[in-house]
N, C-alpha and C positions, 0 to 999 in steps of 0.2 A: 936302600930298601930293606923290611924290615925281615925275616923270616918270612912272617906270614904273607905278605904279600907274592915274596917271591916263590913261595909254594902253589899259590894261590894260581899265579901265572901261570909257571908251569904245569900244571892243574890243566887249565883252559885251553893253552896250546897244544895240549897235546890230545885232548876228546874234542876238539873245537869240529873237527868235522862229523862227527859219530853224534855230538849234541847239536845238530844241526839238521840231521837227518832221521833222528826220534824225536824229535820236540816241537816240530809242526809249528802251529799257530797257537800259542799257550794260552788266547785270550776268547777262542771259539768256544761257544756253550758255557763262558762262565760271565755272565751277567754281572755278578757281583764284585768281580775283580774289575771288569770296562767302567764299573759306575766308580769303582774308587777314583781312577785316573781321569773320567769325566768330571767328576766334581772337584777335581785337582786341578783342570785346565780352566774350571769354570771360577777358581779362586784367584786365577793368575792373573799379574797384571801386564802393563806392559815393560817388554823386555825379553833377554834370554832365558830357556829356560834349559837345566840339564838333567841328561838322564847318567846319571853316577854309574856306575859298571851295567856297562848297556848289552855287554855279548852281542850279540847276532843283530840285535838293531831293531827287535820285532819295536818293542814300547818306546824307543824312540819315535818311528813313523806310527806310532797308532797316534801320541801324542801331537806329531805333526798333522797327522788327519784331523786333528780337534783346533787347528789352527793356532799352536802356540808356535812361538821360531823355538826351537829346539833343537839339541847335538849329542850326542853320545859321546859319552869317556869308559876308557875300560881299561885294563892291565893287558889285556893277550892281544898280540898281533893279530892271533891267528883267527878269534874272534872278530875284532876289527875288519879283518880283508873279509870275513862273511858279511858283514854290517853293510860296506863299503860297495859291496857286486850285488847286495840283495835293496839294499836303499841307495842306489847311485848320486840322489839326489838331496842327500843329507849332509851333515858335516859331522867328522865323526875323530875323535883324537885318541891317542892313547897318556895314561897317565893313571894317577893315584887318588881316589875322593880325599884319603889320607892328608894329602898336601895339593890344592891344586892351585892353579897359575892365576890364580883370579884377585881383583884385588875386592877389599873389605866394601861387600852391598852389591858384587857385581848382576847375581843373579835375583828373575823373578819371581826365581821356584826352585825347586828341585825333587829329583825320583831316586828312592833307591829300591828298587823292583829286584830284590830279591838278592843283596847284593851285599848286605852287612852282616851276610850268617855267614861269612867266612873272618869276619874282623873279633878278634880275643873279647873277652869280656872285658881285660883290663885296658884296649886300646881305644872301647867304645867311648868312654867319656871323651878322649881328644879327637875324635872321628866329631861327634855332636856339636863338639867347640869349635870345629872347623869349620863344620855347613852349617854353624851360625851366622860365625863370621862373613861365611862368602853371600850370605843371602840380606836383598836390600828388607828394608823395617817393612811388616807385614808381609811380605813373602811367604809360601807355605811349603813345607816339608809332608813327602808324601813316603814310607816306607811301608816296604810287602815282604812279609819273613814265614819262616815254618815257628808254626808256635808248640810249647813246648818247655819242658825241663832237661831231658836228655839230648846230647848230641848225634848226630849221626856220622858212621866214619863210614865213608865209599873208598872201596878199597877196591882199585886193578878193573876199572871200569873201563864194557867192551873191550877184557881183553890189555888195557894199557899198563904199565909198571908205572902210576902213578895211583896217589890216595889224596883224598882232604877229610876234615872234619867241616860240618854243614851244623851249626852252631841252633840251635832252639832256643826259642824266646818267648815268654807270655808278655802280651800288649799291657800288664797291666806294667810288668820291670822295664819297657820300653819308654813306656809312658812316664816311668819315675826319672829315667836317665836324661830324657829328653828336657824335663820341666828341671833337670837339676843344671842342665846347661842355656836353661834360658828363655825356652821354646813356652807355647801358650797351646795346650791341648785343642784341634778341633774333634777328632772323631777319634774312635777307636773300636774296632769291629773283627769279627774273628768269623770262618764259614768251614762248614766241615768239611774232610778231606775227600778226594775224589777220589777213588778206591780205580774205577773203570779207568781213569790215568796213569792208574800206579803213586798216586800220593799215599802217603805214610803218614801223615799229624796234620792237624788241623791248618790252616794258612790264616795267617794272621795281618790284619791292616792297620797301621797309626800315621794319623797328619796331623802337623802341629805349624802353628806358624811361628817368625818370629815378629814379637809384637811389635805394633806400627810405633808406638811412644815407648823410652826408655821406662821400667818399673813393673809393666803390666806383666804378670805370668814369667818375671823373669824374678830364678829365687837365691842367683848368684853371678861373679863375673863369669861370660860365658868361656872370655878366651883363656881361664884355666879350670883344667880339667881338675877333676876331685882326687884327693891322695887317697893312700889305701884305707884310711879309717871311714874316709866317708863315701868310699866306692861301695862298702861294707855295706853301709847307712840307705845307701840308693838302691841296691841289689835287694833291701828285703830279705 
């Protein structure tokens, strides 16, 4: 596991209970975040569908409420065991989007709700080559990030001896990195930040599929990532 991952983890296991009991229902009063993952469930076809570092389980079952068969994967346990006591009825693994267990087309779809502002800049392109791989032709990619140029580092949150960096992104470098691993832009939409929440940057939304025929929207092989000259070229 890689550093970041394993920081990552420990990260969530150790606020897993504290971000549980300030974070409510993250999708009440925000309209425009429900319509991203409705019109995500309404592109999907049939099959499984995952939600990539699901924490606590909420956008899992909201996506199960929208009738897809869907399961959460996350890094922390301790995440997990909230997932697992709060959606009993779900299925729910621990594991890596990084590398997952799945073989080449298995999925219909996939989420990542918020979930890639903890992955390096330089580990995003084979992070994109992976949820290419695992997703069958036309399948759609839905991701929810802070958007943004600067990072933000949470340092000793409630109280914990742990820190991460919370990675900022503009949909427009999402959008390049995605199309440079293969992917066929559908939307891209950005809403401003919710102050009365305690948000801090703007929230930012990209879905992309991968395309049904080999050639369409793909502008490279997916299953290698870009070396550092053209990670440069992607970045902008």
């Amino acid at each position: 596991m890689t550093d970041s991952l394993t920081a990552t983890r420990r990260f969530y296991d150790t606020i897993a209970k504290d971000y549980e009991a300030h974070f409510g229902d993250t999708l009440a009063g925000r309209p425009l975040d429900r319509a991203q993952l409705t019109a995500f469930a309404e592109l999907t076809g049939e099959g499984t569908v995952a939600d990539l570092g699901c924490g606590p389980g909420r956008i899992t079952a909201y996506l199960a409420s929208l009738g897809l068969s869907v399961y959460g994967l996350d890094l922390s346990e301790s995440m997990l065991a909230i997932a697992r006591r709060e959606h009993p009825g779900l299925r729910f693994e621990q594991g890596s989007m990084t590398r997952l267990d799945l073989a080449d087309g298995d999925l219909a779809g996939a989420v990542c709700w918020y979930s890639t502002i903890h992955t390096p800049d330089e580990e995003l392109p084979a992070l994109f080559a992976e949820l290419y791989r695992v997703l069958a032709p036309g399948a759609p990619l839905l991701l929810g990030f802070q958007s943004g140029e600067e990072p933000l580092r949470l340092d000793r949150p409630w109280g914990h001896p742990v820190a991460l960096d919370f990675r900022r992104r503009t949909p427009e470098r999402m959008t390049r990195l995605l199309e440079r691993a293969g992917f066929a832009l559908l939307w891209r939409t950005q809403r401003a930040q919710d102050t009365d929440r305690g948000e801090t940057a703007p929230q930012a939304f990209v879905a992309a599929r991968r395309p049904a025929r080999p050639g369409l929207g793909e502008h490279r092989d997916a299953a290698r990532p870009c070396g550092p000259a053209e990670q440069d070229s992607a970045d902008g």
